[in-house]
Structure formats: structure tokens, C-alpha cells
C-alpha positions in Angstrom: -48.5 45.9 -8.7 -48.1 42.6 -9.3 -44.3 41.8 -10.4 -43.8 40.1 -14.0 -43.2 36.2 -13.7 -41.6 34.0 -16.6 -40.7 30.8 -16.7 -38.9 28.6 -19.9 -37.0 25.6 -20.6 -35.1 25.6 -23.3 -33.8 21.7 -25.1 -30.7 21.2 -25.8 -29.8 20.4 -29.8 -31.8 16.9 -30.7 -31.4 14.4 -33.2 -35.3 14.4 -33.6 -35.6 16.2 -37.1 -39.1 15.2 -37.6 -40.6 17.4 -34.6 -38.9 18.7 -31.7 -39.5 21.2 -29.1 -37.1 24.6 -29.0 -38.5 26.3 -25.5 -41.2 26.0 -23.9 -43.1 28.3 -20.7 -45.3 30.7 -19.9 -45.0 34.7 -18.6 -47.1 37.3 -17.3 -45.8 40.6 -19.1 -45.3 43.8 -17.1 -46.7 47.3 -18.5 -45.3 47.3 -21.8 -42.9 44.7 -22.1 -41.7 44.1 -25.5 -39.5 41.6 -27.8 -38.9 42.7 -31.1 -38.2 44.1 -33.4 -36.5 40.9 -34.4 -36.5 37.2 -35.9 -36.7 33.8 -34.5 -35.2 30.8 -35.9 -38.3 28.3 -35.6 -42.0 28.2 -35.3 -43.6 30.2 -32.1 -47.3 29.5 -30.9 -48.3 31.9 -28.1 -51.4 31.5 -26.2 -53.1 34.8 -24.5 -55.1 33.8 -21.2 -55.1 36.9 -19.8 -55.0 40.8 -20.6 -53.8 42.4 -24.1 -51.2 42.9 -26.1 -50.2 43.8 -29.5 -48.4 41.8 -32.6 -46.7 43.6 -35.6 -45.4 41.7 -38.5 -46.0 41.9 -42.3 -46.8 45.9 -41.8 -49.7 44.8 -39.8 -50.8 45.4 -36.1 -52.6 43.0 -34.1 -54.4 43.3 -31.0 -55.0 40.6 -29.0 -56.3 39.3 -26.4 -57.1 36.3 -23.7 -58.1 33.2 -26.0 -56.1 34.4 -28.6 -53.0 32.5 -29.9 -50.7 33.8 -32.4 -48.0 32.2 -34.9 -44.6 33.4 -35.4 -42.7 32.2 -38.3 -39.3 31.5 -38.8 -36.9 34.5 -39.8 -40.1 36.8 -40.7 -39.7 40.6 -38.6 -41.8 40.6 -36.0 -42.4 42.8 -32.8 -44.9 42.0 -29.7 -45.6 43.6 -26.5 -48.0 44.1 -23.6 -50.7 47.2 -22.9 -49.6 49.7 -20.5 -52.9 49.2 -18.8 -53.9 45.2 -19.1 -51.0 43.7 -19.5 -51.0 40.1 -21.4 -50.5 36.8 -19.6 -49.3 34.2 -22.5 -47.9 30.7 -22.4 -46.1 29.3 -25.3 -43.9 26.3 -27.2 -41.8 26.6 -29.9 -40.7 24.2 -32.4 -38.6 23.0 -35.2 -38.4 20.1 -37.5 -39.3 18.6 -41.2 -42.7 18.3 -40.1 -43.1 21.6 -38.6 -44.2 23.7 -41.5 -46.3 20.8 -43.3 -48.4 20.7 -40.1 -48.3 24.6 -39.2 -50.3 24.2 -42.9 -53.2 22.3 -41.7 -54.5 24.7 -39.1 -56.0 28.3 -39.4 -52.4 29.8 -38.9 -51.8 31.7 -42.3 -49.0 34.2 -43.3 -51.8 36.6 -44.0 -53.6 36.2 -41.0 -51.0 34.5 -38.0 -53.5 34.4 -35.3 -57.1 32.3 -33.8 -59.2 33.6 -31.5 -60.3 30.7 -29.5 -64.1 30.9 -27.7 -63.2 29.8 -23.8 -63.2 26.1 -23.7 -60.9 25.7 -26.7 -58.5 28.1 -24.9 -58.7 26.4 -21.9 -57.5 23.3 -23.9 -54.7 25.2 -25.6 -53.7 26.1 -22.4 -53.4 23.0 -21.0 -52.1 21.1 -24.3 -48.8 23.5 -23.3 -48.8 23.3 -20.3 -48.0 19.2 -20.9 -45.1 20.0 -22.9 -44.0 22.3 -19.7 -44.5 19.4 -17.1 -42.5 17.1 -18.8 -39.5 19.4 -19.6 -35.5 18.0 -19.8 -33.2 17.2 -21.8 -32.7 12.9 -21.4 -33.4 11.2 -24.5 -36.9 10.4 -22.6 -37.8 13.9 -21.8 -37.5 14.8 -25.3 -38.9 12.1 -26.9 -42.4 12.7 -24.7 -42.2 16.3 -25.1 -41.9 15.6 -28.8 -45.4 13.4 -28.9 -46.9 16.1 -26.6 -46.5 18.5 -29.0 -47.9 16.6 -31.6 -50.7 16.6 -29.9 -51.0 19.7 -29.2 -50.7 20.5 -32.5 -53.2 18.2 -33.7 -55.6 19.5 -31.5 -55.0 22.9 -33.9 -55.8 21.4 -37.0 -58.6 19.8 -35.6 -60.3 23.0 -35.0 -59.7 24.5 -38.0 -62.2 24.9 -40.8 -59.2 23.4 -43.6 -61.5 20.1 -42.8 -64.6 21.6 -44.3 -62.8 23.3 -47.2 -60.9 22.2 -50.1 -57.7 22.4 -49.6 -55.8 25.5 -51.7 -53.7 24.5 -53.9 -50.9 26.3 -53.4 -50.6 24.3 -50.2 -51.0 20.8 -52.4 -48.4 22.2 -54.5 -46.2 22.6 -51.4 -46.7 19.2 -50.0 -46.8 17.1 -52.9 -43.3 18.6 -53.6 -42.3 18.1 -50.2 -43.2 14.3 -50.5 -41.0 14.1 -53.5 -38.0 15.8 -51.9 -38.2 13.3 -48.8 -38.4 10.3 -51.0 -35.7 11.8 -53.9 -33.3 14.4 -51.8 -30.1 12.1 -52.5 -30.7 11.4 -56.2 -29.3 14.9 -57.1 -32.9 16.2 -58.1 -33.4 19.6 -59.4 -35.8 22.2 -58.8 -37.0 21.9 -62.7 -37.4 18.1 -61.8 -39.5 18.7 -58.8 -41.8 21.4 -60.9 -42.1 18.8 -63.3 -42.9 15.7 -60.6 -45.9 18.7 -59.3 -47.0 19.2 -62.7 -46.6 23.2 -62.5 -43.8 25.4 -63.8 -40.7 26.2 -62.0 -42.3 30.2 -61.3 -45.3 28.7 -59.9 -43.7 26.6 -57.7 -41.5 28.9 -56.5 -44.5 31.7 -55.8 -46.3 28.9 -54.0 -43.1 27.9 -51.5 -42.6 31.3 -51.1 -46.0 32.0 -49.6 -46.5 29.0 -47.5 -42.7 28.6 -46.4 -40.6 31.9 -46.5 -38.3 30.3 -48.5 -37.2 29.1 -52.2 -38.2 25.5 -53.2 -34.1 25.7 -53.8 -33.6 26.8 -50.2 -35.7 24.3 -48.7 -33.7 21.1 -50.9 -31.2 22.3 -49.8 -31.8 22.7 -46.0 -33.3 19.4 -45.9 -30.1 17.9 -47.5 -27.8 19.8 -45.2 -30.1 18.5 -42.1 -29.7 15.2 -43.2 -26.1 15.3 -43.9 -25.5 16.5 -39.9 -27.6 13.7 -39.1 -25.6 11.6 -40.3 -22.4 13.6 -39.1 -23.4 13.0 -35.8 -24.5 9.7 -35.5 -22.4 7.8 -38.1 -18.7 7.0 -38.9 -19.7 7.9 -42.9 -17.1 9.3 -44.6 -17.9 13.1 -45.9 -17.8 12.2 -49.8 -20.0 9.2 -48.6 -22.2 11.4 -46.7 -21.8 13.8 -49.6 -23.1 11.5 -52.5 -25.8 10.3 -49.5 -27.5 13.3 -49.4 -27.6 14.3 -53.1 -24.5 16.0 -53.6 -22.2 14.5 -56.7 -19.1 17.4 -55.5 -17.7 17.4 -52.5 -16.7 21.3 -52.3 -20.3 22.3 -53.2 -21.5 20.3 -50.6 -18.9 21.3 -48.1 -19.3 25.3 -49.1 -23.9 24.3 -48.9 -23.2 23.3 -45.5 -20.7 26.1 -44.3 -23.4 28.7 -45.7 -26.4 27.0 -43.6 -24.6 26.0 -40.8 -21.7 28.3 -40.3 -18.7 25.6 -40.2 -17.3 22.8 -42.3 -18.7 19.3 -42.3 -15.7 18.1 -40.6 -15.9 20.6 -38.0 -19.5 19.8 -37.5 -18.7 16.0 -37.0 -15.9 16.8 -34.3 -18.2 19.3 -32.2 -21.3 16.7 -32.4 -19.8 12.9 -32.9 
């Protein structure tokens, strides 16, 4: 029997908030091997080349197979694992950043449905789109910064095989962008949710069923995670006071924003700026 082989490199933390790759590598799975059940803290793409396996999230089960790839999203349950008899060969790349879940939005990936099946040429491509990332892997400013533009193209390659070009785009997913766009351009005027809802032209319910679907997460939760990344942004790479990064990220009270960041991040501002300046 052949033995189980895995290989991964995993970046250090990266002040590339846009886009930036978590881990990266490939592994072929023994008899059964299994992660799960569990979370992950970022996007997941994994890429079947060879045997099957199964993937269980949302109380479904998925069998898959080589030119499959599947989609895990961030802190949603899930559970994979190989067959006992044809054991899956997968490569895979995951990924954080702002621009993570606008683009995971643009390709056949869906909540409902978290996999493509790719015919053997697009697989191949997948494949090798990865397999980029993998070649280039470090953790010098260079490293990252290719391994960042390699995985924009290997994403773009998945939206440009979707069918979202052919189709009108749903509109919960305009929703989702359009108030996206206005929480990039607004976040440190001290905007509300009500304000944002408003700026859509939907109600505050509607926006909030529409983030929920397409994000996993409140249009509340997502302000104010893109504040708090901001503000350790600019934690690590300025000399900003906090109240000045405070007020610089939308927050008019310093001890909201210092008990916001604690929640998120697990320790103080001040602490944050010690361990990363």
C-alpha cells in the first residue's frame, strides 16, 4: 500500500488585507483519513485529482471525486474524508482577506451547493493554478506578495468558468456588494447599519437576510471586522495614537472600540501594537 504523503506551507501573519494566502499544498489521503468535524478560520478551495472522498456540511453529504473542487467557508461545521477503498488525492490553498468573499461570490461556489465538478482540462488547470502558489511558497515580503497575485489568478480563472457571466447577477449578491463598497469608502465616518440599508435602498431585515446567506455573518459583524482589521493595520505599521486610531476607524469612544477589538481579536489594542509594532 502506498503510504499517505502531505505536503503544506503555511504564511506567517501579513499585512496584505486585500488577499493573502493562509496554507497552501497538496496530500494523498490514506483509507479513511478524516478532518472534521470542525471549523476553519478562512476560505478553503480543495481540488480532487485522484480517488473519492466525502464532504459533510450544512446537513448535507457530498461525494466527490477526481476533477472535483470543493469550498469550505469560514467558521461553517464541516467534516471531509477519504473512501476506504479509493482513497482521494487533493491539492489545495486557502485564503483570507477583504476581497476574499466578494470574489468567492463571482464563481459557482454557493452556500447551497460548495462544490464544481470540473470536465478534465479545466481540472488539469486548477491543478496547476495551485500548484503556482505551492512553487513560490515563503514568507519574505516577495514571497508573499507573488503568492498573493498567483492566487488571484487562480481565482480568476474560477469565475471565469462560471456561468454568473451568462446570468444576471442575484440580487442578494448586488445587495451584498453594493454595501460592501459603501463600508470601504465610509467605515470611519461612524456609519450605521440603518445608514448602510438606506445607502442599498433595502430595509435593515433584508439586508441582514442577504449578508447572512452570502457571508455567514451580520452586516453588523462584518463593519465591524473590517474596522477592527483596519485599526491593527494601522497598530502595526503606524506610531497613531489609539484614540487617533480609534476615531480613524469609525469609533467616536475609545472603550467601545478597545472592548470591539478585545472581542475580535482576543487582546487589547495596546497589547496588539506591542506584540506586532
Amino acid at each position: 500500500m502506498n503510504k499517505s504523503f502531505k505536503t503544506i506551507f503555511i504564511a506567517k501573519e501579513t499585512d496584505m488585507v486585500s488577499l493573502y494566502v493562509n496554507n497552501v499544498g497538496f496530500q494523498k489521503c490514506e483509507p479513511g483519513h478524516t478532518w472534521g468535524c470542525g471549523v476553519r478560520d478562512h476560505f478553503l478551495i480543495h481540488h480532487i485529482v485522484k480517488g473519492v472522498g466525502y464532504y459533510e456540511t450544512n446537513g448535507n453529504v457530498y461525494t466527490l471525486k477526481a476533477g472535483d473542487s470543493f469550498l469550505v467557508y469560514p467558521y461553517v461545521e464541516i467534516k471531509y474524508y477519504a473512501d476506504m477503498n479509493d482513497p482521494w488525492e487533493y491539492y489545495w490553498v486557502g485564503f483570507s482577506g477583504a476581497d476574499a468573499a466578494n470574489l468567492m461570490l463571482s464563481t459557482d461556489f454557493s452556500r447551497e451547493l460548495p462544490l464544481i465538478h470540473h470536465p478534465s482540462d479545466e481540472s488539469s488547470k486548477v491543478k496547476r493554478r495551485i500548484l503556482d502558489i505551492y512553487e513560490i511558497r515563503g514568507n519574505s515580503l516577495a514571497a508573499q506578495t507573488e503568492m498573493t497575485g498567483k492566487l488571484y489568478t487562480a481565482l480568476a480563472f474560477f469565475i471565469k468558468i462560471s456561468g454568473h457571466k451568462e446570468k444576471c447577477e442575484n440580487s442578494y449578491q448586488s445587495y451584498v456588494k453594493a454595501a460592501r463598497n459603501y463600508i470601504a469608502t465610509n467605515y470611519s465616518y461612524g456609519i450605521s447599519v440603518d445608514e448602510i440599508a438606506d445607502y442599498v435602498g433595502i430595509s435593515r431585515s433584508h439586508l441582514f437576510r442577504a449578508f447572512k446567506t452570502y457571508t455567514g455573518e451580520s452586516p453588523k459583524e462584518y463593519l465591524s471586522n473590517y474596522r477592527i482589521n483596519t485599526a491593527c493595520t494601522l497598530l502595526r505599521e503606524t506610531n497613531l495614537s489609539i484614540t487617533a486610531i480609534s476615531k480613524s476607524v469609525g469609533f467616536e469612544n475609545n472603550l467601545y472600540f478597545s472592548k470591539a477589538f478585545r472581542k475580535i481579536k482576543g487582546m487589547s489594542p495596546s497589547q496588539y501594537a506591542k506584540e506586532h509594532r
